[in-house]
mmCIF file of the C-alpha atoms, coordinates in Angstrom:
data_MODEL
# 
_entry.id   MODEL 
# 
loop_
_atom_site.group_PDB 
_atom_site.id 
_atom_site.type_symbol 
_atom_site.label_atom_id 
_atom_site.label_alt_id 
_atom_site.label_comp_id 
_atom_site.label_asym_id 
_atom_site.label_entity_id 
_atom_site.label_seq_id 
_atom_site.pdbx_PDB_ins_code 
_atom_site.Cartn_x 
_atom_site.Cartn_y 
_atom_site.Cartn_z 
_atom_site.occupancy 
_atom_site.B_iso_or_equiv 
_atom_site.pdbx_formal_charge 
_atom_site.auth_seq_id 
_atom_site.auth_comp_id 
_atom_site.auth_asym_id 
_atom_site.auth_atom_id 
_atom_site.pdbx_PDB_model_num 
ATOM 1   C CA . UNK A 1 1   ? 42.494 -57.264 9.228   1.00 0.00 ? 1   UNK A CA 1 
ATOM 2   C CA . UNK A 1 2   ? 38.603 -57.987 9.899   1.00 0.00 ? 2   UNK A CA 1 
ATOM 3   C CA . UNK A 1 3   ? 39.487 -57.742 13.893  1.00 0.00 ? 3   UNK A CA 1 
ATOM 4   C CA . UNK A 1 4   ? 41.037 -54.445 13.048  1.00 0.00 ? 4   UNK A CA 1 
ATOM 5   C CA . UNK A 1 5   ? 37.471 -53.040 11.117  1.00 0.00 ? 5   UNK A CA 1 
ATOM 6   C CA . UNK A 1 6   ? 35.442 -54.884 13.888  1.00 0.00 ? 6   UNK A CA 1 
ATOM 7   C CA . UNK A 1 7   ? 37.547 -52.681 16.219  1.00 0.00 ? 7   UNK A CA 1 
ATOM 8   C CA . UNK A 1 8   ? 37.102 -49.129 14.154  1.00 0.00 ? 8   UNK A CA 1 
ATOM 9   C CA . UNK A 1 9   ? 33.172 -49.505 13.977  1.00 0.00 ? 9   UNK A CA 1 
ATOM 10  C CA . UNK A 1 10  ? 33.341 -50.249 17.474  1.00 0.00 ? 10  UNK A CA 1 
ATOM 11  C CA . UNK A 1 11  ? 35.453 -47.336 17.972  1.00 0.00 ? 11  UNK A CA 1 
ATOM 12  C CA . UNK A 1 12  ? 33.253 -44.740 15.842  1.00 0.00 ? 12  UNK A CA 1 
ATOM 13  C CA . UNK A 1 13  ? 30.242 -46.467 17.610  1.00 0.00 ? 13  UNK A CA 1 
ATOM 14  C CA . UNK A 1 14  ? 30.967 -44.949 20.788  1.00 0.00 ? 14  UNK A CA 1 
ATOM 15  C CA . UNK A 1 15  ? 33.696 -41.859 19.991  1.00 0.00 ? 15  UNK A CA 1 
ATOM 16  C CA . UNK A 1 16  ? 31.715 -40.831 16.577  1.00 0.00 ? 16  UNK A CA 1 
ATOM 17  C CA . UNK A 1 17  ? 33.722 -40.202 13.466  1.00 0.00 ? 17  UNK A CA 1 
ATOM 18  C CA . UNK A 1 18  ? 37.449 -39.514 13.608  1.00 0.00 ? 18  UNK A CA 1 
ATOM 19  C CA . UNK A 1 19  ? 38.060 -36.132 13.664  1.00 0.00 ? 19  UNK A CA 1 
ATOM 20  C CA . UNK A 1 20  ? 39.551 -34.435 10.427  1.00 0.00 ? 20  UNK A CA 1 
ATOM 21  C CA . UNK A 1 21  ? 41.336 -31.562 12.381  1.00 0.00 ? 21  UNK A CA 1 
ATOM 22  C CA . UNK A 1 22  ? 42.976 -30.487 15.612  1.00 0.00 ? 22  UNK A CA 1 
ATOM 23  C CA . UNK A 1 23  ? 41.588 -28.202 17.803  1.00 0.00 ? 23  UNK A CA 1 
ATOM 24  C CA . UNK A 1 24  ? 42.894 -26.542 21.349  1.00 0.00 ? 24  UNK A CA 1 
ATOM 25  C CA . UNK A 1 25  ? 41.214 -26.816 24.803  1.00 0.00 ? 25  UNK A CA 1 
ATOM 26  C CA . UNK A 1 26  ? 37.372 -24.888 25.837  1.00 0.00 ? 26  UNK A CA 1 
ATOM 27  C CA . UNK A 1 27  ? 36.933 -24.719 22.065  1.00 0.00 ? 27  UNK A CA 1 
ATOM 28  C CA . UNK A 1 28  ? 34.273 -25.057 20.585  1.00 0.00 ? 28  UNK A CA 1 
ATOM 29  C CA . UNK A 1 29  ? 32.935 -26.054 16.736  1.00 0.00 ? 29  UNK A CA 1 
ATOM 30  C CA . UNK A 1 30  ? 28.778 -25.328 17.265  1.00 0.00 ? 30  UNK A CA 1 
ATOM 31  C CA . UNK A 1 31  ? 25.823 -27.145 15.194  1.00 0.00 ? 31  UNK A CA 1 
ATOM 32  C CA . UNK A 1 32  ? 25.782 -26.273 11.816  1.00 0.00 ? 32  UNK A CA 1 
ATOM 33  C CA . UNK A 1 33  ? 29.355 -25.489 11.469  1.00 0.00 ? 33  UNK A CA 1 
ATOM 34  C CA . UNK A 1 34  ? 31.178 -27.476 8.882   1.00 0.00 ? 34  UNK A CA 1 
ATOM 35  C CA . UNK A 1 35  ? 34.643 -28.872 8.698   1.00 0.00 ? 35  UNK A CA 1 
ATOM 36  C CA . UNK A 1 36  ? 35.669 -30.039 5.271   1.00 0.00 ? 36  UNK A CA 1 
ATOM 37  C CA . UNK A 1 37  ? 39.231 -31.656 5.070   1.00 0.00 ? 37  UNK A CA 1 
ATOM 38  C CA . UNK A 1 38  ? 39.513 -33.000 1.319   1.00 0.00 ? 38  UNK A CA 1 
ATOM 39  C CA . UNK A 1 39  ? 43.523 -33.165 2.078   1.00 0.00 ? 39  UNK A CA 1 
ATOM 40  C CA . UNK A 1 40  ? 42.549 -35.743 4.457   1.00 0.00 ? 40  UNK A CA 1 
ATOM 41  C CA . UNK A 1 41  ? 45.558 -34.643 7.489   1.00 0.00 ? 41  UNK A CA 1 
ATOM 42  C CA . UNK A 1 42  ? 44.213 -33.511 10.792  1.00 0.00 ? 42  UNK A CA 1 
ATOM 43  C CA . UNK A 1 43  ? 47.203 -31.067 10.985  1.00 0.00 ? 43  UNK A CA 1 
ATOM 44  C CA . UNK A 1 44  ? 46.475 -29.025 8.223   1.00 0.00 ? 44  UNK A CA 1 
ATOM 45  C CA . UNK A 1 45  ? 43.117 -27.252 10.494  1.00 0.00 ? 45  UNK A CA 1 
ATOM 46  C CA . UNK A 1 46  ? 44.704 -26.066 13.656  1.00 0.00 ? 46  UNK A CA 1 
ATOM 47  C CA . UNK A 1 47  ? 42.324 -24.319 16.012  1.00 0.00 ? 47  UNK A CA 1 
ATOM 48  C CA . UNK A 1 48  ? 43.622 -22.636 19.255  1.00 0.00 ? 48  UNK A CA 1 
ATOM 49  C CA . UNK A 1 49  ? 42.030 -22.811 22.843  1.00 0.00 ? 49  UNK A CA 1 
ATOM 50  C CA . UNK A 1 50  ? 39.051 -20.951 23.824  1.00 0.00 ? 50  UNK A CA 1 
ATOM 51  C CA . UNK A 1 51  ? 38.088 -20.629 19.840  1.00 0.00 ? 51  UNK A CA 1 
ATOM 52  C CA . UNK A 1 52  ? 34.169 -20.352 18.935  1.00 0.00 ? 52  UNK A CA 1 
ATOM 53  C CA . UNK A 1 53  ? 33.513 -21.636 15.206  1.00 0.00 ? 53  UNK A CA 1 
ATOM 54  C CA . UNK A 1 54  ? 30.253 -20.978 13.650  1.00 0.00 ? 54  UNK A CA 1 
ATOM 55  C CA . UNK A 1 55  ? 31.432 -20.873 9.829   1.00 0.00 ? 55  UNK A CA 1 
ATOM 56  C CA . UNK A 1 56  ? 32.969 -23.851 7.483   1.00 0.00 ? 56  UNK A CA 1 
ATOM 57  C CA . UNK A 1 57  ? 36.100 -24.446 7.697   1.00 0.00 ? 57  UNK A CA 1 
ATOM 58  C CA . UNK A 1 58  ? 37.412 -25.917 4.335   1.00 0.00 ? 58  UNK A CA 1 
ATOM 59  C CA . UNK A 1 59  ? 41.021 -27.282 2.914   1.00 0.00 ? 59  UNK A CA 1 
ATOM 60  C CA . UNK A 1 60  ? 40.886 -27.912 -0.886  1.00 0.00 ? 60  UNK A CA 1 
ATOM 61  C CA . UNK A 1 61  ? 42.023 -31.822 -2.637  1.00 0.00 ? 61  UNK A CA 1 
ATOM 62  C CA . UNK A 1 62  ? 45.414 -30.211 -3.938  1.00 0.00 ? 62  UNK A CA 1 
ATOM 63  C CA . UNK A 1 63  ? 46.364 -28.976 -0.320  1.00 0.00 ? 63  UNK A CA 1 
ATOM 64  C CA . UNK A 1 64  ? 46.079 -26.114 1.819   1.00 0.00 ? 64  UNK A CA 1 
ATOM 65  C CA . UNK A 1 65  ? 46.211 -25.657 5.527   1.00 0.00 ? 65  UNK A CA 1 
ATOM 66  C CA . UNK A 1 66  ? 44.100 -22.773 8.394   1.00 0.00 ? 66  UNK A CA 1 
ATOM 67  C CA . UNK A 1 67  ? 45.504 -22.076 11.459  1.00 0.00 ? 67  UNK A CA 1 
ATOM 68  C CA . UNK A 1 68  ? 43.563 -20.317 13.881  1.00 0.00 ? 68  UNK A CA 1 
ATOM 69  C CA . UNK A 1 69  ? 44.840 -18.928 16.857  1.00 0.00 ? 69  UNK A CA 1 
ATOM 70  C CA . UNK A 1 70  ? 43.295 -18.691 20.731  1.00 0.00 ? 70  UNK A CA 1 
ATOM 71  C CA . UNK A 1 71  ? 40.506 -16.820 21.219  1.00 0.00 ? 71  UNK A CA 1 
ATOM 72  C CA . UNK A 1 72  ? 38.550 -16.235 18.558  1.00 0.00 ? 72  UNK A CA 1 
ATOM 73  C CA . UNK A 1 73  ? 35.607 -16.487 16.656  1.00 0.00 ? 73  UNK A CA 1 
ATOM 74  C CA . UNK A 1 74  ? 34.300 -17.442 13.558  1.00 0.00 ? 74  UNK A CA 1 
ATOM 75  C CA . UNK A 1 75  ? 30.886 -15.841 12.511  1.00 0.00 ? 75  UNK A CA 1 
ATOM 76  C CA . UNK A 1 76  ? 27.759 -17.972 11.036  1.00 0.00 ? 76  UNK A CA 1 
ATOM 77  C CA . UNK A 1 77  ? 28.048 -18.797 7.464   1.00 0.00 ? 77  UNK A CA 1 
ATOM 78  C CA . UNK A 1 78  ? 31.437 -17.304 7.237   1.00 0.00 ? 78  UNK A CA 1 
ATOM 79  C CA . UNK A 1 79  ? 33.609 -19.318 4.862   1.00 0.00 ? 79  UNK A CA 1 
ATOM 80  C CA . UNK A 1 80  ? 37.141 -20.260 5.371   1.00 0.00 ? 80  UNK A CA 1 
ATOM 81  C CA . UNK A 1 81  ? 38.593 -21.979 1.949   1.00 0.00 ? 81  UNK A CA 1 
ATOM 82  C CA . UNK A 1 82  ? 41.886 -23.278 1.636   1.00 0.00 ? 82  UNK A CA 1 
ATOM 83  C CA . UNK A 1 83  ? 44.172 -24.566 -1.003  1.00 0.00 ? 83  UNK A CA 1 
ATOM 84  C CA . UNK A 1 84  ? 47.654 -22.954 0.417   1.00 0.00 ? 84  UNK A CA 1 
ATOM 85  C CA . UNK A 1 85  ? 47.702 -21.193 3.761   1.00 0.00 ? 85  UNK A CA 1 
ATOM 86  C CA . UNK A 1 86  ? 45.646 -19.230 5.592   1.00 0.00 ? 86  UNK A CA 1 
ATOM 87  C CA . UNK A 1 87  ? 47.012 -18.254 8.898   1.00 0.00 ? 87  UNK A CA 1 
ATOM 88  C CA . UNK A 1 88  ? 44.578 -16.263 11.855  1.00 0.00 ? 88  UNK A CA 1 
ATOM 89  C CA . UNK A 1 89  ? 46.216 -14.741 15.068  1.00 0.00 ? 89  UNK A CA 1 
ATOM 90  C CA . UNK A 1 90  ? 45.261 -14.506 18.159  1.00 0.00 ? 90  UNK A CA 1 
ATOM 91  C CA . UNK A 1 91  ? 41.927 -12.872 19.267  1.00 0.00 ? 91  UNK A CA 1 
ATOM 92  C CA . UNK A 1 92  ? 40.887 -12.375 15.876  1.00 0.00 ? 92  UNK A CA 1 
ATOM 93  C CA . UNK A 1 93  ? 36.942 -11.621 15.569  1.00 0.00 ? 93  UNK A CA 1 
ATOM 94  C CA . UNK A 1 94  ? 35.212 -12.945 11.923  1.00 0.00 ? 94  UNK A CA 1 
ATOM 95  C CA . UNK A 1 95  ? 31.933 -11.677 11.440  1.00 0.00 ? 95  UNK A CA 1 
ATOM 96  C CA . UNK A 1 96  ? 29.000 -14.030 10.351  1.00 0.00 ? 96  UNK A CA 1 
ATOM 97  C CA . UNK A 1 97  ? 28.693 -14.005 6.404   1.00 0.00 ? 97  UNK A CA 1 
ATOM 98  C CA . UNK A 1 98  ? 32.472 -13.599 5.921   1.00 0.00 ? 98  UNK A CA 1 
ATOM 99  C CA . UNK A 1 99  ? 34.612 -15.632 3.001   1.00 0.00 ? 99  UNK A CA 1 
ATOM 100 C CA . UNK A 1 100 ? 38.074 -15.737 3.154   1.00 0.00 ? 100 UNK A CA 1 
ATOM 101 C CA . UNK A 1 101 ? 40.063 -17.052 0.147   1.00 0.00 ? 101 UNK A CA 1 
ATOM 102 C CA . UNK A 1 102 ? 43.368 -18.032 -0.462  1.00 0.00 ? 102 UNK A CA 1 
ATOM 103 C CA . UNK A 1 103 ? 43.072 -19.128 -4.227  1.00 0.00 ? 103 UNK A CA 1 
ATOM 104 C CA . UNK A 1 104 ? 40.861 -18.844 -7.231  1.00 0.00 ? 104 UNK A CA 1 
ATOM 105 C CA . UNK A 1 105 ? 38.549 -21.332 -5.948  1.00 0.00 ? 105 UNK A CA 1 
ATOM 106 C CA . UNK A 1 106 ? 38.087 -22.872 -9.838  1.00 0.00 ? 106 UNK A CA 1 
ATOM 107 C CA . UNK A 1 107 ? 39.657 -22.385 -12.828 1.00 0.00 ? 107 UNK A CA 1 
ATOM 108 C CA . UNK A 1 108 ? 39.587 -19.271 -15.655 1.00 0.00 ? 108 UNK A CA 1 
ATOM 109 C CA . UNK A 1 109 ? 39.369 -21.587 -17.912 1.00 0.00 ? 109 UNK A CA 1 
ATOM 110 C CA . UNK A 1 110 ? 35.599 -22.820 -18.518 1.00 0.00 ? 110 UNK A CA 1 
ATOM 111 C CA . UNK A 1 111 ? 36.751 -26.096 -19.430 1.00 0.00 ? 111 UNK A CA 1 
ATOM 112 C CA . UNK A 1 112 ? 39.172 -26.282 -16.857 1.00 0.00 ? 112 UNK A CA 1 
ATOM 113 C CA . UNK A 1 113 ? 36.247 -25.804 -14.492 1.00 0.00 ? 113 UNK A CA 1 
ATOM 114 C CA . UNK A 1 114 ? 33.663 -27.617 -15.615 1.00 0.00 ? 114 UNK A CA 1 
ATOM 115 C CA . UNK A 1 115 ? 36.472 -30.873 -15.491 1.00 0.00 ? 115 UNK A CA 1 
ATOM 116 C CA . UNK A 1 116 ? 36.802 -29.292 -11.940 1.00 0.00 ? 116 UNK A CA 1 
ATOM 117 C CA . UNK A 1 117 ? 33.317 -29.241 -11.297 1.00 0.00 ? 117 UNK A CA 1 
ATOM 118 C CA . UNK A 1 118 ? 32.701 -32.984 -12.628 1.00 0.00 ? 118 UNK A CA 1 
ATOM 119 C CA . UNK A 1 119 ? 35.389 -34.334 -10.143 1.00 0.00 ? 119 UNK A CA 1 
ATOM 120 C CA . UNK A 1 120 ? 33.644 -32.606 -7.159  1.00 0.00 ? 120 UNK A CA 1 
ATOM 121 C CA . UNK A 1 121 ? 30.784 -34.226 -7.457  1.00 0.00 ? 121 UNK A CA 1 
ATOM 122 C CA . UNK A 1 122 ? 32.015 -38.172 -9.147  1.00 0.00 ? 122 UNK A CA 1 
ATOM 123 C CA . UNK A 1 123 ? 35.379 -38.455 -6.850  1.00 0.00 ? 123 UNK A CA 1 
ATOM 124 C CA . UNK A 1 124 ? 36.344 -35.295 -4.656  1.00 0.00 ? 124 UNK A CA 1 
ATOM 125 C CA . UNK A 1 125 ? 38.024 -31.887 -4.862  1.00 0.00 ? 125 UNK A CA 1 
ATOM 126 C CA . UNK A 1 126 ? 40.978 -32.976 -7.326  1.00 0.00 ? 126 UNK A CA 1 
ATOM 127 C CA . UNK A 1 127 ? 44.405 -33.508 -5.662  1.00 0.00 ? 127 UNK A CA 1 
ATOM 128 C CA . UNK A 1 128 ? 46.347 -31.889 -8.898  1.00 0.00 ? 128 UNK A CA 1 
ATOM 129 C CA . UNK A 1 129 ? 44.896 -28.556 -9.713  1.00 0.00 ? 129 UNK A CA 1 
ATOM 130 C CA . UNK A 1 130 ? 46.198 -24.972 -10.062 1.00 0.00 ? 130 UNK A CA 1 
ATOM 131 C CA . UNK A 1 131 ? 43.994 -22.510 -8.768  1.00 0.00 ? 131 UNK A CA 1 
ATOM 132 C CA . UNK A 1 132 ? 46.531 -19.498 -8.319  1.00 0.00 ? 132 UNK A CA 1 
ATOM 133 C CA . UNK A 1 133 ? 47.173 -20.074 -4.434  1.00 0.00 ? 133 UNK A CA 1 
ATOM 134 C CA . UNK A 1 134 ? 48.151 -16.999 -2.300  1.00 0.00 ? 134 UNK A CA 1 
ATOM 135 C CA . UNK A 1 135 ? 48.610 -17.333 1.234   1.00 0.00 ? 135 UNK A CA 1 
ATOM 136 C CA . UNK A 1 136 ? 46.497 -14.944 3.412   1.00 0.00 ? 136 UNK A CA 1 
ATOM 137 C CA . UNK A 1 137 ? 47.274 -13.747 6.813   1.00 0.00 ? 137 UNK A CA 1 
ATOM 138 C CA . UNK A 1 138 ? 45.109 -12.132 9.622   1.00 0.00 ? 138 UNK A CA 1 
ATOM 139 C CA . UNK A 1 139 ? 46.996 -10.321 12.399  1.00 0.00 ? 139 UNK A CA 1 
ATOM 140 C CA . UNK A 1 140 ? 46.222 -10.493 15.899  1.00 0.00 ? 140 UNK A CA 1 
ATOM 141 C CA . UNK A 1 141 ? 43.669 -8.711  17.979  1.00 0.00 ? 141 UNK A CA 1 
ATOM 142 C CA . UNK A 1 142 ? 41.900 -7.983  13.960  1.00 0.00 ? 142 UNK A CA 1 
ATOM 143 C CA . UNK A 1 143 ? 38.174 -7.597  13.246  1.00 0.00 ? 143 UNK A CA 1 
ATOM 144 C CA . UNK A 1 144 ? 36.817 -8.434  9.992   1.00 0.00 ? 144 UNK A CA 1 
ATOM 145 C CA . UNK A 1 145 ? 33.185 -6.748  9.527   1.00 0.00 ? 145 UNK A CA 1 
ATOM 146 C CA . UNK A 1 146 ? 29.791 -8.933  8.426   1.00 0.00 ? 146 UNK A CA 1 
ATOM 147 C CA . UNK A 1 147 ? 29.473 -9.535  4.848   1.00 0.00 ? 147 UNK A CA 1 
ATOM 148 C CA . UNK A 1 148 ? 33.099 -8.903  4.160   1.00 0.00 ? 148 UNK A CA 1 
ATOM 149 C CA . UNK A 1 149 ? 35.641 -10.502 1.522   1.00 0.00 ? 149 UNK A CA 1 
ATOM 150 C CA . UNK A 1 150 ? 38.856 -11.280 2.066   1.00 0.00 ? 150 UNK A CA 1 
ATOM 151 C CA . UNK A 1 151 ? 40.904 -12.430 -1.206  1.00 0.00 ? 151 UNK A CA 1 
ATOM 152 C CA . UNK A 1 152 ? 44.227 -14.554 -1.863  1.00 0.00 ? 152 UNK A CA 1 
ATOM 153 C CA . UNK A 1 153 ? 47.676 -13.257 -1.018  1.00 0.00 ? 153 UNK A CA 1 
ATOM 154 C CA . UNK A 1 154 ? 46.334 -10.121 1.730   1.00 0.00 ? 154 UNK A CA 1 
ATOM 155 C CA . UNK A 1 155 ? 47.674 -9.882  4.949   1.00 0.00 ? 155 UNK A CA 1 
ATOM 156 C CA . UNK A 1 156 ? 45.749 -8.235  7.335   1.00 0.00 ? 156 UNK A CA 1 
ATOM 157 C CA . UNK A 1 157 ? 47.825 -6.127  9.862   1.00 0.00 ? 157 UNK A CA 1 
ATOM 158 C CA . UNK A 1 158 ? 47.279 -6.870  13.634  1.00 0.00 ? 158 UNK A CA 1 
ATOM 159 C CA . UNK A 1 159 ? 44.274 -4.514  14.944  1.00 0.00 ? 159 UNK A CA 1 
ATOM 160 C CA . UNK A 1 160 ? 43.082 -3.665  12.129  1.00 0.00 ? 160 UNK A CA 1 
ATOM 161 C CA . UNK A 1 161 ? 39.223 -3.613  11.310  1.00 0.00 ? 161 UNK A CA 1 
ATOM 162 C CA . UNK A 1 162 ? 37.691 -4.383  8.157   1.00 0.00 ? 162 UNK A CA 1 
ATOM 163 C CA . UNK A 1 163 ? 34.314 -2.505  7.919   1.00 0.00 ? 163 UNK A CA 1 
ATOM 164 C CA . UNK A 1 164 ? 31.245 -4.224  6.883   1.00 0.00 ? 164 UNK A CA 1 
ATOM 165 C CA . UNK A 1 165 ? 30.516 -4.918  3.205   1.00 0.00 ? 165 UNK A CA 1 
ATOM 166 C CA . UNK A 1 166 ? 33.905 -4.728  2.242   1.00 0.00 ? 166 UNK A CA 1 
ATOM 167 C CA . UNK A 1 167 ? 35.935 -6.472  0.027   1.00 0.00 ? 167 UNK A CA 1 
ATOM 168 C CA . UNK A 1 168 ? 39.828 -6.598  0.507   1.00 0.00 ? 168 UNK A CA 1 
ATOM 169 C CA . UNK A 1 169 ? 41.635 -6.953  -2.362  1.00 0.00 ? 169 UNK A CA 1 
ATOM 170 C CA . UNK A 1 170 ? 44.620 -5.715  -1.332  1.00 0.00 ? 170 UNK A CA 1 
ATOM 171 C CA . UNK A 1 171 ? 46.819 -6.485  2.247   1.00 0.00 ? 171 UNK A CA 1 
ATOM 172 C CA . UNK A 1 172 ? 46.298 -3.486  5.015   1.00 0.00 ? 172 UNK A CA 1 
ATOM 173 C CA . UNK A 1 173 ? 48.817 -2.365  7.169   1.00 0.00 ? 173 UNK A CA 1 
ATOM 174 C CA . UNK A 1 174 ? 48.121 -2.430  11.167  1.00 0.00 ? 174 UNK A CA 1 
ATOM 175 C CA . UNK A 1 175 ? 45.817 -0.402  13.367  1.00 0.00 ? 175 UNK A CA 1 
ATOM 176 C CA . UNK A 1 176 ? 43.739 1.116   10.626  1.00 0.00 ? 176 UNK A CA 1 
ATOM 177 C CA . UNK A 1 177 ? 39.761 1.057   9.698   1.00 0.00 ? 177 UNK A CA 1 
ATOM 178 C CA . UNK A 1 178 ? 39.707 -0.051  5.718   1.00 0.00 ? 178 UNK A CA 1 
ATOM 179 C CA . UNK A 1 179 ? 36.326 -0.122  4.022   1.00 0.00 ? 179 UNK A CA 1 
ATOM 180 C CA . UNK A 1 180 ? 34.599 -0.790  0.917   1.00 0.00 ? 180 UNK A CA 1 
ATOM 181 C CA . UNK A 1 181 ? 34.668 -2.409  -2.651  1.00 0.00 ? 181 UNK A CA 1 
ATOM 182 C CA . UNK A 1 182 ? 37.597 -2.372  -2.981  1.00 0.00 ? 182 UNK A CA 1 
ATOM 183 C CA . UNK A 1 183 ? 38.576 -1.522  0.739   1.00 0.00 ? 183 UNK A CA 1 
ATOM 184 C CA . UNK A 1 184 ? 40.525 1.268   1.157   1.00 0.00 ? 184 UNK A CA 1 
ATOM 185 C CA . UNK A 1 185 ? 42.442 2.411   4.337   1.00 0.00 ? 185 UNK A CA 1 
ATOM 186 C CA . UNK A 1 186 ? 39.655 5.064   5.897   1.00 0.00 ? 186 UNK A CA 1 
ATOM 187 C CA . UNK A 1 187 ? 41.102 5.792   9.145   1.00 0.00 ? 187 UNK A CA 1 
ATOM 188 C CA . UNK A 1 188 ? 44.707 5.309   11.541  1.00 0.00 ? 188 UNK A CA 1 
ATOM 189 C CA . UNK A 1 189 ? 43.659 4.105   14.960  1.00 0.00 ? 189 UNK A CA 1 
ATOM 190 C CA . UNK A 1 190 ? 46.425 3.912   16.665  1.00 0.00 ? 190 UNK A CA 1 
# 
């Protein structure tokens, strides 16, 4: 057993810390970005090949899992959270100052959150918790717009854009523009 910790601090000495996620070939996770794997299982953050992440990625204490696909990109300060599934596609561009949401995030209940709260900062994001989980999926070849909101249980068709600002309450079909609070389909592009 001590040979075995010997051997892991020798390990991290020279490899760094054990990554908390997988991720595909010429990708790339820049300074700054954050990957935040509370579920602890290197599967449940998938990242494709040739995949540019400048946001946090983050998977709650009860669960969750993001896959992202090949080729795309993940704006600064955008904010992937997790407690379900949240699935991107292919060539999928995220704006910086995005959040994406596939659950409440805390409680309705202010005592329910402030117990919530209290475990975050003694022990961890709780492991039993029910924050109203809804997966979310992002079609290929989709753009999501700076500054734009992206709630539990939408699917975003493939090619669709999100304009700036917005905030999606609601899933979108493909190849349209939808804008605004909430966003509303604007425009067919195909």
């Amino acid at each position: 057993m001590i040979m075995k910790n010997i051997f892991k601090k020798i390990i991290y000495l020279f490899t760094g810390a054990p990554k908390n996620y997988l991720i595909g070939d010429k990708s790339l996770i820049y300074d700054g970005a954050n990957v935040f794997n509370n579920y602890k299982t290197p599967d449940k953050i998938k990242i494709g090949c040739f995949t540019h992440i400048r946001g946090d990625l983050l998977i709650f204490g009860h669960g969750g899992m993001i896959e992202i696909g090949d080729y795309c990109y993940i704006g600064e300060n955008t904010k992937i959270w997790s407690g379900l599934s949240i699935k991107i596609g292919a060539r999928v561009l995220i704006s910086h100052n995005c959040n994406i949401f596939d659950n409440d995030t805390h409680p309705l209940d202010h005592k329910a959150r402030h117990e919530q709260f209290k475990a975050i900062i003694s022990t961890g994001h709780p492991a039993v918790i029910d924050l109203k989980d809804e997966a979310v999926v992002i079609g290929d070849d989709a753009l999501i717009g700076a500054n734009s909101t992206i709630l539990k249980g939408v699917t975003i068709g493939a090619r669709a854009i999100i304009g700036a600002g917005s905030v999606v309450t609601a899933s979108v079909p493909p190849d349209v523009i939808a804008a605004g609070n909430p966003a509303k389909i604007i425009k067919n592009i195909k």
